[in-house]
N, C-alpha and C positions, 0 to 999 in steps of 0.2 A: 833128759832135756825138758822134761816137764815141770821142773823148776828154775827156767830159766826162761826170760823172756825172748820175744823173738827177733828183737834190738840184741842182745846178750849174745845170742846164738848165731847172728851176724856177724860178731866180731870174732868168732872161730874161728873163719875163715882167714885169719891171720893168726897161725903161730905165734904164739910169743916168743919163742925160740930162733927164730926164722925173722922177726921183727927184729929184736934187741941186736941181732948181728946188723941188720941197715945203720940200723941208731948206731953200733960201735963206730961204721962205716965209713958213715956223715958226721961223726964229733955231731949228733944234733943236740944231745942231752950233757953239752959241756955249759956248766952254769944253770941249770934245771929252776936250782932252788925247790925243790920239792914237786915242780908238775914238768911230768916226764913230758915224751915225746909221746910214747901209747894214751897217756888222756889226751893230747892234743886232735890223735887221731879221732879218737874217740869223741870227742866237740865235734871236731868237723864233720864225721858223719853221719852225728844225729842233725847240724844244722843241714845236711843233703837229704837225710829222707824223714825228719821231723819239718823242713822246710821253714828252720827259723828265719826269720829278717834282720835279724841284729846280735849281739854281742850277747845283747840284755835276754834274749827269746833262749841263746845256747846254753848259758849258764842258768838262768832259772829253769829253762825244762829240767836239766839234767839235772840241779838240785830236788825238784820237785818230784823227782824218780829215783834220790838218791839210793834208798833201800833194796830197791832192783836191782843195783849194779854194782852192791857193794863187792857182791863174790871176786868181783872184776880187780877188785883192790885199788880201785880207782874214789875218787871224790869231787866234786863240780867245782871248776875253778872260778876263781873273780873275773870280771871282765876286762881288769887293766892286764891281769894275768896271759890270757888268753891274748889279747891282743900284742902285748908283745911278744908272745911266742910267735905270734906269726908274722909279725916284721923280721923277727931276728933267727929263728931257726931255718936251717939250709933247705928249700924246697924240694930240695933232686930227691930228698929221701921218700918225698913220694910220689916222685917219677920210679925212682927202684920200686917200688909197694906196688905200682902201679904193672910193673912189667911181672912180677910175683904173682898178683892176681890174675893178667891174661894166662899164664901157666896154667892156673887152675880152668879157669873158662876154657880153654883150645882142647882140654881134654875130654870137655863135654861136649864143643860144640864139632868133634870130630866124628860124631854122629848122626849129626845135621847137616849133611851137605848141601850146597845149594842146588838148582833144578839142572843146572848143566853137566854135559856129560864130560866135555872134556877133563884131563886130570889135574891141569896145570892149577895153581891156587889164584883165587881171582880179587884183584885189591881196587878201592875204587879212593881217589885222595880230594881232596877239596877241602874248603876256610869257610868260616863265618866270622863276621866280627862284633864283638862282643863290645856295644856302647857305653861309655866313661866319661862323666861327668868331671869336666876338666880343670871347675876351681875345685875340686876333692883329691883330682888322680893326675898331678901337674906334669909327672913325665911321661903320660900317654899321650902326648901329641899327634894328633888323628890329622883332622883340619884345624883353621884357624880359631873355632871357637867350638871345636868337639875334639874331647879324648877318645880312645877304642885302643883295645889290641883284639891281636887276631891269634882264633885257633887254628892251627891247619892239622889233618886230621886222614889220615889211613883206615880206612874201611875193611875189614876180613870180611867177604861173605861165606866164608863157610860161620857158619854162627851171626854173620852181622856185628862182627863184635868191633868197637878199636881196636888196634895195632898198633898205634904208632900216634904220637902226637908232637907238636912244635908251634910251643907260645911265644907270640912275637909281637914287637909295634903296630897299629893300627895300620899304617901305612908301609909296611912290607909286602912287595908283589908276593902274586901266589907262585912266579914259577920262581922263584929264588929259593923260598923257603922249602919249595918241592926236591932242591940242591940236596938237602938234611936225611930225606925219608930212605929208605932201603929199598935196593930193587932186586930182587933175589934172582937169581938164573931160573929160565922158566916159569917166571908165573906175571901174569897179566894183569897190568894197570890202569884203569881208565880216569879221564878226567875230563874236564872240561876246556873250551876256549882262552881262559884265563893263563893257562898250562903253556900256552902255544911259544915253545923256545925250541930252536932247532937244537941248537947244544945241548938242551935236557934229550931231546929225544936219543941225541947220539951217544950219552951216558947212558941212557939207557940199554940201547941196543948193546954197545960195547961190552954189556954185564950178561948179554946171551938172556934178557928179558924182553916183555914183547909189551907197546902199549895202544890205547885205541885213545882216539881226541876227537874234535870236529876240525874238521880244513877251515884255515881262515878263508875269507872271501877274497883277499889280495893277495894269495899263493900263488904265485909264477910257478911252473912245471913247463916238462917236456913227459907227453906217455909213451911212455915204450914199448908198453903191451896191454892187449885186454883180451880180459875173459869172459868166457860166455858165464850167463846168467839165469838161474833157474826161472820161468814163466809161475808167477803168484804168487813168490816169495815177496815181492814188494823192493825189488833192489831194481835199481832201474842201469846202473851200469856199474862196470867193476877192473879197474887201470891199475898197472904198474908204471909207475911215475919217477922223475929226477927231479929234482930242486933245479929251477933255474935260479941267475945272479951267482956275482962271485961269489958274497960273501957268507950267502945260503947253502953254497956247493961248499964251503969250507965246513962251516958248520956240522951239514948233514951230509957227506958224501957220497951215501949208497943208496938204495933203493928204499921206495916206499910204496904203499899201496892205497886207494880213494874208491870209496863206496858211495855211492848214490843210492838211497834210501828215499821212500816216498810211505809215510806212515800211514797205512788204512785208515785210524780214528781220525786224525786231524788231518786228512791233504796236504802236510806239510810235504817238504824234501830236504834232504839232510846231507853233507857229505862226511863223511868219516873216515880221518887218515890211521894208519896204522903201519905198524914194522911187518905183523905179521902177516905171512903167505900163505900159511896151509887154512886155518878155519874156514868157515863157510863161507860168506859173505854176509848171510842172514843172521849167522852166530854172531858177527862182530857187530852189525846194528840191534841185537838184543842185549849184546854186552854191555853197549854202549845206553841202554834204555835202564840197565841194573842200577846204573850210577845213582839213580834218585833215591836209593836206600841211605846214601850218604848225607842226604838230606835229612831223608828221615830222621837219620840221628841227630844231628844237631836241633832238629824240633825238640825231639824230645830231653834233648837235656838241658834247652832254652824252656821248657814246661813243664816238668817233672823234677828237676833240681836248682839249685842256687847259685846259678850264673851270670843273672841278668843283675841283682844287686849285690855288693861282697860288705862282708864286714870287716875289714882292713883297707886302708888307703894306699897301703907300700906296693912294690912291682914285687914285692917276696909274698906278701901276702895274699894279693891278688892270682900268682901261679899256686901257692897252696891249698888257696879256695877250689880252683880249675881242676888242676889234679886228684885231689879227691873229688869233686863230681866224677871225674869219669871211674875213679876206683869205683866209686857207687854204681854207675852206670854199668860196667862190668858185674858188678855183686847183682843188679836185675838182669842184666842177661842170661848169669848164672842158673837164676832161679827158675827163668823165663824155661830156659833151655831144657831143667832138669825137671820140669814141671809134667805132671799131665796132664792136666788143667787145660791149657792154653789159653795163657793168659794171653792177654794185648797188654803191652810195655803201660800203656796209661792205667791200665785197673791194675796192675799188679803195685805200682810204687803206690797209688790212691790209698792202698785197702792194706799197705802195707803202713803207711804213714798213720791211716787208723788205730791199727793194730800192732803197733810197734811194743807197746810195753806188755803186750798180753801174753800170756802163760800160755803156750801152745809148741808142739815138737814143732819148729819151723818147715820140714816136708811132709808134715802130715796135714799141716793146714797149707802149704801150696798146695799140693796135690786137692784136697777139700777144702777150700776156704770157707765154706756154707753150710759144712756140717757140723751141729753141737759136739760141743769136746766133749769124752770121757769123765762122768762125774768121779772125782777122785774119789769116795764116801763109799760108791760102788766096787769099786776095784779095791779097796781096801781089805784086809784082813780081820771079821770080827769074831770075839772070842764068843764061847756059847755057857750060857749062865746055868749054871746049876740047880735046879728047886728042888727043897726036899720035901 
């Protein structure tokens, strides 16, 4: 690996084997013309952690590196090239690329569990939406004089990794598009107020999974039961509840549960509805406290990659842009995770965007990022001269 950059060595992580079967998959590389679907990839993720702004930024870095990458059997494309590759080839292919990569991530980050004890796997889902300038991107329809679409987005916290993703119009609810995500038997989902649809929850439940929200403030109930509540944990009461109203009682039929929370730092108070019955009380208002990791991440892929401006105008182009960020995103978690280092997500993409085209074993500089490489001249073999 020592002749290979650490851009170069990034893109190992896709088989070409493994790749070329998506591309059979997707027809993407039907009519090519000479620039596959692998350079495409290959643009896009130097414009994700080279953080080019334009067409002009992908295809000139990548020219201007072309000798680096030639092992790749790749070549920098034009940028009418490029950009119609990405109005016209099938996006999903790197929604699939995308789901290949968490493969590899889950395996690392299955050593990272999170702080809690329970076993169940714990998902936290929420949106951001990504603003669109509306005489460039006409069929994102946001408001009357703004375009947006929106990410909605599946949180793993075992690794903090995505899951799951679902791009959509700017003005799709968030609990509709929460219809799409997966809720597996046994593992717990939190979200936010925006979430608040009796019917999702009763989908939910239905699949023998369990989720935590906040109670609206105009929830009609009847309590059926309450439990006592441990003295310091900060919960200040803990009910088993019915939906009043008909059409609530249709909706959700069966029992729920409401925690009253009162947070030491801020004096606030909180209520927090859930399916489940066995956890704590105190566990489901820290669960419910986890969710801001999901934030987290949308920061950071709103400052650390190329989402806030796209180099294509199309709705194909624009998911192509989206989806590899997050394949990026994942490729730092990767590294985040296999690290020893411990990096923070901001210094690792910075100092990798520096040191993209450098000659360095890619785990030996995460692990060291600081320490002088091996002079090759040393490590070399020299012959011994003979004098007579």
């Amino acid at each position: 690996m020592k002749n290979m950059s650490l851009f170069s060595q990034l893109l190992h992580f896709f088989p070409r084997s493994d790749f070329e079967r998506l591309v059979r998959d997707h027809n993407s590389d039907f009519g090519s013309k000479g620039f596959s679907s692998w350079q495409q990839l290959v643009s896009m993720l130097f414009c994700h952690f080279g953080r080019a702004s334009s067409l002009a930024e992908i295809t000139q870095g990548l020219a201007s590196c072309e000798g680096k990458l030639k092992h790749l059997g790749i070549s920098a494309p034009g940028k009418s090239t490029l950009a119609y590759a990405n109005q016209n080839r099938p996006w999903e292919l790197y929604q699939s690329l995308f789901f290949q990569m968490l493969d590899k991530a889950k395996s690392e980050a299955i050593q990272h569990r999170r702080k809690f004890k329970f076993k169940a796997k714990l998902y936290s889902i929420d949106s951001t939406t990504i603003d669109l300038c509306l005489n460039s991107f006409e069929w994102a329809v946001f408001r009357r004089k703004k375009g947006a679409v929106k990410l909605h987005m599946r949180l793993d916290h075992d690794g903090y990794l995505p899951s799951y993703a679902v791009i959509t119009e700017g003005k799709q609810h968030d609990s509709k598009a929460a219809w799409e995500m997966p809720f597996e038997a046994g593992s717990i989902t939190v979200f936010d107020k925006a979430y608040n649809d009796y019917s999702l929850f009763n989908h939910i439940t239905t699949r023998k999974a369990w989720f935590v929200t906040r109670l609206k403030e105009n929830a009609m109930f009847t309590v059926v039961d309450e439990r006592e509540v441990a003295d310091g944990s900060g919960v200040i009461s803990d009910t088993i509840i019915q939906l009043d109203g008909y059409y609530s009682k249709q909706k959700y039929p069966g029992e729920l549960r409401v925690i009253e929370y009162c947070d030491k730092e801020t004096g606030k108070i909180f209520s927090f509805l859930t399916n489940n019955m066995k956890l704590s009380a105190k566990t489901i208002a820290d669960i419910y406290k986890e969710r801001w990791q999901v934030e987290l991440l949308f920061k950071a892929l709103k400052q650390h990659l190329k989402i806030k401006s796209f180099v294509g105008t199309s709705a194909n182009a624009v998911k192509i842009q989206i989806w590899t960020a997050l394949i990026s995103i994942l490729i730092l978690k990767y590294l985040q995770l296999k690290s020893s280092f411990g990096w923070s997500l901001s210094n690792l993409a910075a100092l990798l965007r520096m040191n993209l085209f450098t000659y360095r074993n890619l785990f030996a500089w995460i692990n060291k990022p600081f320490e002088t490489p091996p002079d090759p001249l040393i490590d070399s073999v020299q012959m011994s001269l003979r004098f007579v």
